[in-house]
C-alpha positions in Angstrom: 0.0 0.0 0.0 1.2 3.6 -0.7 -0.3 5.5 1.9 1.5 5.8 5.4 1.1 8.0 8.9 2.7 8.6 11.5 2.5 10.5 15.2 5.2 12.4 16.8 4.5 14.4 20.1 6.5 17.3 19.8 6.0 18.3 23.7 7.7 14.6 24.7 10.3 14.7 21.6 8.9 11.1 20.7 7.0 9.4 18.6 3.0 9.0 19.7 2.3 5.0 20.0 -0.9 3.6 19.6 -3.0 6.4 18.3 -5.9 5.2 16.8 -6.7 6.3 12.9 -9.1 6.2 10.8 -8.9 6.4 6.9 -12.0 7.4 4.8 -12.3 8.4 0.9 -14.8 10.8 -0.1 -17.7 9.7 -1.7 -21.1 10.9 -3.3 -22.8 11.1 0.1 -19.7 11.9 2.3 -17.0 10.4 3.2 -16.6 6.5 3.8 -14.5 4.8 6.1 -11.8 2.5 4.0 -9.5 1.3 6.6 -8.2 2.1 10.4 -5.1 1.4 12.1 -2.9 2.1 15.4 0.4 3.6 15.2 3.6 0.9 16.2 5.9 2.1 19.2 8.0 4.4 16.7 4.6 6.3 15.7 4.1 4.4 12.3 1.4 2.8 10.7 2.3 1.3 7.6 -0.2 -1.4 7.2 -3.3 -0.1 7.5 -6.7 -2.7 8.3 -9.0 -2.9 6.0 -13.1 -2.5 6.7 -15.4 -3.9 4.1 -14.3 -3.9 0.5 -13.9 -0.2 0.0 -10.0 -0.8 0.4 -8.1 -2.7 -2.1 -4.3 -2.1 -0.7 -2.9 -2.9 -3.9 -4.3 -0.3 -5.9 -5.3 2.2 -3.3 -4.9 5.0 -2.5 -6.5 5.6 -6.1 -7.0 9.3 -6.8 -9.6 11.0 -4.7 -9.9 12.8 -1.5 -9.2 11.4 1.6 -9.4 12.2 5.3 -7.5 11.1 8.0 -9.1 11.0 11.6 -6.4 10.9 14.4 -8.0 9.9 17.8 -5.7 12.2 19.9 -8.2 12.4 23.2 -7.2 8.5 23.0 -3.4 9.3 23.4 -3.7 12.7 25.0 -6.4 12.1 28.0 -9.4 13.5 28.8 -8.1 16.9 28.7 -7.2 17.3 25.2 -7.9 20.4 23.6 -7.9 18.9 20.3 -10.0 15.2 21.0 -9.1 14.1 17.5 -7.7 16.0 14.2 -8.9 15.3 10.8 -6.4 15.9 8.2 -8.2 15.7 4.7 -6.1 15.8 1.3 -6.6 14.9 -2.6 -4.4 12.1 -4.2 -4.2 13.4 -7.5 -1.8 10.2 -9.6 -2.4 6.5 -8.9 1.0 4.1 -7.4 3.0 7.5 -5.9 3.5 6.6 -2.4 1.4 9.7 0.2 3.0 9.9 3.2 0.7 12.4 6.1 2.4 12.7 9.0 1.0 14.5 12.0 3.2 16.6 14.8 0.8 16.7 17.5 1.2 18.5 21.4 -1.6 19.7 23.8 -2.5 22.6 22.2 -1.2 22.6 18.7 -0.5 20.4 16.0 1.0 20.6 12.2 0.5 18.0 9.0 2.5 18.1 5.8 3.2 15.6 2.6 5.9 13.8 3.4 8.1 11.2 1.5 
């Protein structure tokens, strides 16, 4: 699959393990959830589950647009100012590899495409 995530809490200097994601593709009546995962002790998730048969990991992501929902109440507490983050982008060419990583701390966080 060519389509990879991963956490890093920029208050701790680590990476942010098992945060709970969600992946959904945009669709005529919203978007649909395609596949989840939790991020690995260095932050990562690189193989992402999938739900139903919306997800086909060797031809996806196809182009579309696609949100990412990072449960961050999960790994931040209660108290989290941001509960979760949603991070939606547009894969414009089929088989390039999308890489959306998220720098999250308590009150701020930052995304970018990254290789």
């Amino acid at each position: 699959m060519s389509l990879s995530t991963h956490v890093l809490d920029t208050a701790a200097g680590r990476p942010a393990p098992d945060v709970f994601v969600r992946l959904s593709r945009r669709a005529a009546h919203g978007f649909v959830p395609v596949a989840e995962g939790r991020t690995d002790d260095d932050g990562r998730i690189r193989a992402w589950t999938p739900l139903g048969r919306e997800w086909i990991a060797e031809e996806d992501p196809r182009p579309g647009t696609y949100r990412l929902v990072f449960d961050t109440a999960g790994y931040l507490g209660d108290e989290a100012f941001f509960p979760e983050v949603s991070v939606v982008f547009t894969v414009r060419a089929a088989g390039e590899h999308h890489h959306v990583p998220l720098l999250l701390s308590p009150f701020a966080y930052s995304t970018y495409r990254g290789s």
